[in-house]
C-alpha positions as CSV (number, residue, x, y, z in Angstrom):
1,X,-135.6,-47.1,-87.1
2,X,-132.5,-49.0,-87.8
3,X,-130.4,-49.2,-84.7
4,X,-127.1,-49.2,-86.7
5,X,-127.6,-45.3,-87.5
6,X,-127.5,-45.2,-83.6
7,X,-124.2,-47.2,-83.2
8,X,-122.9,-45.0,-86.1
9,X,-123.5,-41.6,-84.5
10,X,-121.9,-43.0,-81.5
11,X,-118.9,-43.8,-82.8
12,X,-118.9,-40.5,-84.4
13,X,-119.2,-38.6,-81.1
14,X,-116.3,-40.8,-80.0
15,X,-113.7,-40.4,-82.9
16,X,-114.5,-36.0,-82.6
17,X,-114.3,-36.4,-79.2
18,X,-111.1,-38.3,-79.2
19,X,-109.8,-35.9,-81.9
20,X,-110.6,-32.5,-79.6
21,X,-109.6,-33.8,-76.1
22,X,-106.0,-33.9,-75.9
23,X,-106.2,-30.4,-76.9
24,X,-108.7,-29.4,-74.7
25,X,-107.0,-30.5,-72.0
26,X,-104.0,-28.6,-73.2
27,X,-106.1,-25.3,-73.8
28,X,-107.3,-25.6,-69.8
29,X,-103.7,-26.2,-68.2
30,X,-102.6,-22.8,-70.4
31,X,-105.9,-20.8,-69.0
32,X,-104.7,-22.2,-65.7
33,X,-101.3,-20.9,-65.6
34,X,-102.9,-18.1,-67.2
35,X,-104.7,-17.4,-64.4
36,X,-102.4,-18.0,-61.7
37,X,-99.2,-15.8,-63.3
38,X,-101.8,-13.0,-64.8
39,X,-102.2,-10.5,-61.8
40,X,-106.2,-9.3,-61.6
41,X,-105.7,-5.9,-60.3
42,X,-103.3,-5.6,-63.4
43,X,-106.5,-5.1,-66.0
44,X,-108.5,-2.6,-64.6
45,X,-104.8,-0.7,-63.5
46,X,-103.9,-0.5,-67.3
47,X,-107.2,-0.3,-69.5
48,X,-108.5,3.1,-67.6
49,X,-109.1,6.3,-70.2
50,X,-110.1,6.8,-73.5
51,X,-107.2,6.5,-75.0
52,X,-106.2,3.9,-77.8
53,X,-103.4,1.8,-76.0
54,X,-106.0,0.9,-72.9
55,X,-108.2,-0.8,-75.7
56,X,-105.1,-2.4,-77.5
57,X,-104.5,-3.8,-74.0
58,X,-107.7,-5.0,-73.6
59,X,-108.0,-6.3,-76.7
60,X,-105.0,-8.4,-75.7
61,X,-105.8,-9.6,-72.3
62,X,-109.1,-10.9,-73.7
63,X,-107.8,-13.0,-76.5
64,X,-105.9,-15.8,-74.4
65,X,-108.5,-15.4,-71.7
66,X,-111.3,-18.9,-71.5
67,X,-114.9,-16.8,-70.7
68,X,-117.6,-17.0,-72.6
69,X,-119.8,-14.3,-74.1
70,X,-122.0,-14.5,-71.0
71,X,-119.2,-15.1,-68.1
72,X,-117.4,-11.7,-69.8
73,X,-120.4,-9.5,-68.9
74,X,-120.1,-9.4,-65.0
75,X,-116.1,-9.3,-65.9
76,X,-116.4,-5.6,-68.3
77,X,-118.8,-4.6,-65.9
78,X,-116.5,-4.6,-62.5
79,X,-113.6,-3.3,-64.9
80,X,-116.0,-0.2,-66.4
81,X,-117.0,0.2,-62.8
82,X,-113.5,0.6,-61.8
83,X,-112.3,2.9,-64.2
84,X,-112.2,1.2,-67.4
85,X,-112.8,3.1,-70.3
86,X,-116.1,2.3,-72.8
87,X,-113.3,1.2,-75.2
88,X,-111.6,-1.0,-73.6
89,X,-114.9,-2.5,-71.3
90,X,-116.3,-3.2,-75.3
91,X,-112.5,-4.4,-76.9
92,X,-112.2,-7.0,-73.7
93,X,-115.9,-7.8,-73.8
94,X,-115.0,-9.1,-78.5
95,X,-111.9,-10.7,-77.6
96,X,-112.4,-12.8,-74.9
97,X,-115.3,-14.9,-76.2
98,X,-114.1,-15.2,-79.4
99,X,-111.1,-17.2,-78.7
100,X,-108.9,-18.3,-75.9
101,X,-106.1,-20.8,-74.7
102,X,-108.3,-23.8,-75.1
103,X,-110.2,-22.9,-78.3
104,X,-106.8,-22.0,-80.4
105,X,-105.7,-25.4,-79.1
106,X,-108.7,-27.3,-80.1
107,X,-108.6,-25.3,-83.8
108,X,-105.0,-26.5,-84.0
109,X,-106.2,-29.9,-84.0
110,X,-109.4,-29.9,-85.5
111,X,-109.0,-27.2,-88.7
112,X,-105.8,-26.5,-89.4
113,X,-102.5,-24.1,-88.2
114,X,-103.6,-21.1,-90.6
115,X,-107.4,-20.8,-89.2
116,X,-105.5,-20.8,-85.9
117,X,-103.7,-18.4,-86.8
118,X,-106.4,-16.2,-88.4
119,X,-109.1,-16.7,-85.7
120,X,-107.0,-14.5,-82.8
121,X,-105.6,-12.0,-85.5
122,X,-109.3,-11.6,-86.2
123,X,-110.4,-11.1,-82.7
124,X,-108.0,-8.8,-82.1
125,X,-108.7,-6.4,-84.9
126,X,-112.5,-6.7,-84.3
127,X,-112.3,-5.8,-80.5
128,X,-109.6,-2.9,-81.6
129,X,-112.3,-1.7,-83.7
130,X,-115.0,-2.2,-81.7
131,X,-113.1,-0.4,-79.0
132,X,-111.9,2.9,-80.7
133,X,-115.4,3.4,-81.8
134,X,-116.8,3.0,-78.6
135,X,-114.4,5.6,-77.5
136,X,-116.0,8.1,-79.8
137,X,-119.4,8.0,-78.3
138,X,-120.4,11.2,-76.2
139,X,-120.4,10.4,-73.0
140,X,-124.2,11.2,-72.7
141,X,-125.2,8.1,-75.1
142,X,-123.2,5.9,-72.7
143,X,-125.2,4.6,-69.4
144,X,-123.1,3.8,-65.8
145,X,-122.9,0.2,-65.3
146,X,-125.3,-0.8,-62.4
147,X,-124.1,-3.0,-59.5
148,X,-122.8,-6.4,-60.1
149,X,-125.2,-8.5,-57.9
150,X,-128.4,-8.0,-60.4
151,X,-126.7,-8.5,-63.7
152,X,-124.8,-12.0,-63.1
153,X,-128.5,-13.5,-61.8
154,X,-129.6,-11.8,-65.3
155,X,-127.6,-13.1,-68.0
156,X,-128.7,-16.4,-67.1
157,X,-126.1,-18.3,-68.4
158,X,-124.8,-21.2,-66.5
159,X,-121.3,-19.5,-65.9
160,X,-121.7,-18.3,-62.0
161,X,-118.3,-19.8,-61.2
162,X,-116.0,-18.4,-63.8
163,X,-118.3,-15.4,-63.3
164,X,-117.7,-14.7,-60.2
165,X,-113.9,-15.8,-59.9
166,X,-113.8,-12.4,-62.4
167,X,-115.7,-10.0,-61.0
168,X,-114.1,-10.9,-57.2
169,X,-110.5,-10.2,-58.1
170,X,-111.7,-6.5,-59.1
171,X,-113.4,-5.7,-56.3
172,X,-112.7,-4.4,-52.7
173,X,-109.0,-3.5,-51.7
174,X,-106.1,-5.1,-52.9
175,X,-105.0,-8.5,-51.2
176,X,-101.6,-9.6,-49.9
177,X,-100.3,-11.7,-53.5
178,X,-100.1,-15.5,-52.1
179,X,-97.0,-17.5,-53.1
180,X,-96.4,-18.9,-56.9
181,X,-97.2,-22.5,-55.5
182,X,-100.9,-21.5,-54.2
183,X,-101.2,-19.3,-57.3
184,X,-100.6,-22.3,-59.7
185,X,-103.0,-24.8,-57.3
186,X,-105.5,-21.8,-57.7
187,X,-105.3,-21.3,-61.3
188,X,-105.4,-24.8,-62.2
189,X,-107.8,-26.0,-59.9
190,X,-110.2,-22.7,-60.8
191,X,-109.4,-24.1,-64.4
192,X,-110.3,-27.7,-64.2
193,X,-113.3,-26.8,-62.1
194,X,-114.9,-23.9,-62.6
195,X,-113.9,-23.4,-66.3
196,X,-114.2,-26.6,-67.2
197,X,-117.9,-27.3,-64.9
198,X,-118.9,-23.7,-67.2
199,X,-117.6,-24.4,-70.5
200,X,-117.4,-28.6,-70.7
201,X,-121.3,-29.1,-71.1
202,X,-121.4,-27.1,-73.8
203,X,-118.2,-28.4,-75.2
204,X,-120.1,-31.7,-75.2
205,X,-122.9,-30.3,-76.7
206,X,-120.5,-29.0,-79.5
207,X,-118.9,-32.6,-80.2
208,X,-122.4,-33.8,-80.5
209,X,-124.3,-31.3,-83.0
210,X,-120.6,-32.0,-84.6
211,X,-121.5,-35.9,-84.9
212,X,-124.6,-35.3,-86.3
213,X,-123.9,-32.8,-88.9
214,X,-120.9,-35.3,-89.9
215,X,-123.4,-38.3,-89.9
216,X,-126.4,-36.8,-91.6
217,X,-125.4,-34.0,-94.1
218,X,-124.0,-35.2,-97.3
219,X,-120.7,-33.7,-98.5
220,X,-121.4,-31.4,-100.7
221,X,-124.3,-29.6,-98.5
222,X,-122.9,-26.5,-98.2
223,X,-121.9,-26.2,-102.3
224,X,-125.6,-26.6,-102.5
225,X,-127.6,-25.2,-100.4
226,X,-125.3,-22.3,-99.8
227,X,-123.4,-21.8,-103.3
228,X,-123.1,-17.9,-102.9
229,X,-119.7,-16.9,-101.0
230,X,-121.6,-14.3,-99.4
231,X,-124.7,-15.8,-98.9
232,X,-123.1,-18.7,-96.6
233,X,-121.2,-16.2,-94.7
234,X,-124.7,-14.0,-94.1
235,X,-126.2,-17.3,-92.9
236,X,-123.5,-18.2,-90.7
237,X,-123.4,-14.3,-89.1
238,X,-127.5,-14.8,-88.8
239,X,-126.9,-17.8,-86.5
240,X,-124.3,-17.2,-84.7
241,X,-125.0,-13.8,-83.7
242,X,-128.1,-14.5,-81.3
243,X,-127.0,-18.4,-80.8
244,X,-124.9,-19.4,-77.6
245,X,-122.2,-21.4,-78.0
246,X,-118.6,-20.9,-76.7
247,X,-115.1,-20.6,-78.4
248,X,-114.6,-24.3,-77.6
249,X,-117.8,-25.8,-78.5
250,X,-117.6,-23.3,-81.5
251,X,-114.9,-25.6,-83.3
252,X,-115.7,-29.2,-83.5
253,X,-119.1,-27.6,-85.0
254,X,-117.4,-25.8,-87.7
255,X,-114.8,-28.7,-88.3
256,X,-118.0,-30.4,-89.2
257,X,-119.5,-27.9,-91.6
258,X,-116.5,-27.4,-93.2
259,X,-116.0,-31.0,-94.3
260,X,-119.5,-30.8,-95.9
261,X,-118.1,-28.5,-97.9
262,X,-118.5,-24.8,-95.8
263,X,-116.3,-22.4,-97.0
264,X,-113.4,-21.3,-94.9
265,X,-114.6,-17.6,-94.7
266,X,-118.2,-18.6,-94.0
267,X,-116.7,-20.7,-91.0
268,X,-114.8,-18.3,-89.5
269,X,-117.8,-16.4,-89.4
270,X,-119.3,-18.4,-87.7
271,X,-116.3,-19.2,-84.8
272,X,-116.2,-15.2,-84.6
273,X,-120.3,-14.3,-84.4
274,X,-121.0,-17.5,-82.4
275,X,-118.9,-16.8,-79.4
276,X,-118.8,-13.3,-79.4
277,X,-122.7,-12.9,-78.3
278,X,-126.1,-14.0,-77.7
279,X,-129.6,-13.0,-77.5
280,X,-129.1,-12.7,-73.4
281,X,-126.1,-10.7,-73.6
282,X,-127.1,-8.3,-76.1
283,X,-129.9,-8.0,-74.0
284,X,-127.8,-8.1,-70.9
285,X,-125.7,-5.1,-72.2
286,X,-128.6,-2.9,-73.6
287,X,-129.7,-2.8,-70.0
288,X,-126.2,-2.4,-68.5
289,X,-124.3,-0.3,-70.9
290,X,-127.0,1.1,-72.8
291,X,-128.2,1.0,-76.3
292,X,-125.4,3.2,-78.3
293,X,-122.6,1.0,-77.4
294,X,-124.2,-2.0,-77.4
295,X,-125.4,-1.7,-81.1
296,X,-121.4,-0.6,-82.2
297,X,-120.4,-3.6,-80.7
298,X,-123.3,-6.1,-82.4
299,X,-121.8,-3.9,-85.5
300,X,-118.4,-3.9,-85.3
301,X,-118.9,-8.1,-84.5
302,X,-121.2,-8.5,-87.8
303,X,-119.1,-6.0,-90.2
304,X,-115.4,-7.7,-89.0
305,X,-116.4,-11.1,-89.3
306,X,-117.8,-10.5,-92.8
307,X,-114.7,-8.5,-93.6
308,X,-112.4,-11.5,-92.6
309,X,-114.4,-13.9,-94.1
310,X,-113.7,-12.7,-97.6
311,X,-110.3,-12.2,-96.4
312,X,-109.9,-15.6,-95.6
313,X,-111.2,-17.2,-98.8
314,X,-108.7,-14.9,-100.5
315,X,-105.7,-15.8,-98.8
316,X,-106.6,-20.1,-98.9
317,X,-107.1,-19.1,-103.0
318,X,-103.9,-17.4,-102.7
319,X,-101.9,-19.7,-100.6
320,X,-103.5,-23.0,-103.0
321,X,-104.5,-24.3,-99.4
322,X,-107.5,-26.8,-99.2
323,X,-108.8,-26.7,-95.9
324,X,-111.4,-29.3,-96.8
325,X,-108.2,-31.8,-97.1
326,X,-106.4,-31.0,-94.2
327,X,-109.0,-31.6,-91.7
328,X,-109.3,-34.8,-93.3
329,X,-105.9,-35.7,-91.5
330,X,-104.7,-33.8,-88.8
331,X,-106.6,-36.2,-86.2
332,X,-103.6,-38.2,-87.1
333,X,-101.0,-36.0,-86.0
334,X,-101.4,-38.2,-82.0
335,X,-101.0,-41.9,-81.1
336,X,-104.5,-43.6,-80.5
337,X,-104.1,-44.7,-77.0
338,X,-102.8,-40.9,-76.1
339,X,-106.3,-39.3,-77.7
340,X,-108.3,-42.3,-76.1
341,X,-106.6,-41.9,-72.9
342,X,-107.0,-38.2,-73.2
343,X,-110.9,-38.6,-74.1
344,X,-111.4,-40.6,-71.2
345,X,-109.8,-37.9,-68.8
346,X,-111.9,-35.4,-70.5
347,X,-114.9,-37.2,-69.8
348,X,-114.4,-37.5,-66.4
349,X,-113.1,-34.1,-65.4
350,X,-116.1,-32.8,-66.8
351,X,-118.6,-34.8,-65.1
352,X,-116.3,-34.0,-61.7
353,X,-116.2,-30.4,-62.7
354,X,-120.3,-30.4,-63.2
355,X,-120.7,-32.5,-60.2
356,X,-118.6,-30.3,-57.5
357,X,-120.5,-27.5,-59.5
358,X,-124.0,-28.8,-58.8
359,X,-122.9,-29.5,-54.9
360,X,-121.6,-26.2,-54.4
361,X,-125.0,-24.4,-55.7
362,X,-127.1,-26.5,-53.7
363,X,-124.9,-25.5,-50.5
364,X,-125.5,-21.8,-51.4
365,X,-129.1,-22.2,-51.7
366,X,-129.1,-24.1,-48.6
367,X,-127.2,-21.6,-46.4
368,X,-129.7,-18.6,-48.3
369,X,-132.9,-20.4,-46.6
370,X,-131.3,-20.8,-43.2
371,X,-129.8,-17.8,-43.3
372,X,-133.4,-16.0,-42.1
373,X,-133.6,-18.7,-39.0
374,X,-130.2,-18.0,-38.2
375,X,-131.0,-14.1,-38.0
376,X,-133.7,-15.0,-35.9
């Protein structure tokens, strides 16, 4: 095989990678201060009940919030624990994959403003949806969530740090609130490590199925293969709803099949099925939720996403907006040394993040096999 198609991919993985980064970056120190000025006791206080403004404020809190559609699991499950209601547990559990800090920022510079725009209004309405039907279950279809310790072991996801930084600050009693200065260290550092250690590698995985679709597909692919408007959004929904892939890595992926001629609807399909949920956490929630409010919110995920699809090819008709020339240029909006310095950063807070990550798991599994000698 010719070695140049090797160099070629490379460089492609470089220039998405170059064109996502400063972003990134940017997406992370927002979930930070996020995180540190965002009380946790403050969620399950406020999204209690049945009623309609808990799952408005869930639906909310989720959208600006960097877990993926495995890390939110343990998260709904200490809130619905707590007090949450079944709407807001199922509004918080839409929202927060979907989108987030990070992944607006990266859409910003890898699609364009109005997709950016759309993708949050879109998660928004889907969890509100999802949410005030949940709240019309009876509550003998809905099942008590179990203990936490079982369920983060079973979604089996790679996020046990972001994980478990959500499910601790709802448990046990309230702690004395530390100073802004050790809640902006702790933010940021839980965001550049643990976030980052959870949501980088996949990130990466993103920039790299992005390469290749770039590299290999030919242009007009999509006006192909999937001429039907409909059609190419029903594809998109069939893979991303069992798929795992998170907001982030979500975007560089549909940059990609957008510039092979995807239509705009069909790709925000796919940024609001891919993130939202997997095979393991549907199965995850059947278990933990049970089987009534896990099928309205597969449902309310697959008949949203449809809805705004065709909403969205109506509005880029109506606005005269081609997205397929946009993306083309808005990787020139930064200086080159600013996205290849930023790249470079990337790179390496990611590998730190994974690193520390891989240390820190290998002490626990330590301490858990001396911990019998120690008893006796």
């Amino acid at each position: 095989m010719d070695s140049g198609i090797f160099v070629d991919y490379a460089m492609e993985c470089w220039s998405v990678l170059r064109e996502a980064a400063p972003y990134v970056l940017l997406g992370f120190l927002v979930a930070g201060l996020l995180k540190a000025l965002l009380p946790d006791a403050w969620m399950t206080r406020h999204l209690g009940g049945r009623g309609p403004l808990s799952v408005i404020k869930a639906a909310l809190v989720g959208v600006p919030l960097p877990l993926c559609s495995c890390g939110v699991v343990p998260a709904a499950l200490a809130m619905r624990r707590q007090g949450a209601g079944p709407g807001a547990t199922t509004a918080f559990m839409i929202s927060t994959p979907e989108t987030g800090a990070d992944s607006l920022a990266v859409t910003w510079a890898m699609i364009d403003p109005l997709m950016t725009l759309l993708r949050p209004v879109a998660a928004f309405v889907t969890a509100l949806s999802a949410g005030l039907a949940a709240n019309l279950l009876p509550e003998r279809m809905l099942r008590a969530a179990p203990a936490l310790s079982g369920v983060a072991v079973a979604s089996g996801c790679g996020c046990g740090g972001a994980c478990s930084a959500a499910v601790g600050g709802h448990a046990g009693a309230m702690p004395v609130r530390p100073s802004l200065r050790a809640r902006l260290r702790g933010g940021l550092g839980e965001s550049f490590g643990e976030m980052l250690a959870d949501v980088g590698g996949w990130l990466l995985v993103g920039i790299l199925l992005a390469a290749a679709i770039s590299l290999l597909l030919p242009p007009d692919f999509f006006s192909h293969a999937l001429g039907g408007e409909f059609t190419s959004m029903l594809a998109m929904l069939l893979v991303g709803i069992p798929m795992y892939v998170c907001a982030s890595s979500s975007t560089p992926i549909a940059a990609s099949l957008l510039l092979k001629g995807l239509s705009p609807g069909a790709a925000l399909v796919f940024l609001l099925s891919g993130p939202a949920t997997n095979a393991t956490t549907i199965t995850v929630m059947t278990r933990s939720f049970g089987p009534a409010l896990t099928a309205v919110y597969v449902a309310s995920i697959a008949v949203c996403s449809l809805g705004f699809g065709l909403l969205t090819n109506r509005l880029y008709a109506a606005l005269g907006y081609d997205i397929h020339a946009v993306i083309g240029v808005v990787n020139e909006t930064l200086p080159a040394w600013m996205e290849t310095l930023s790249a470079l950063l990337l790179l390496a807070l990611v590998l730190r993040a994974l690193v520390l990550q891989r240390l820190a798991r290998a002490a626990q599994c330590k301490g858990a096999l001396a911990a019998p000698g120690r008893l006796l």
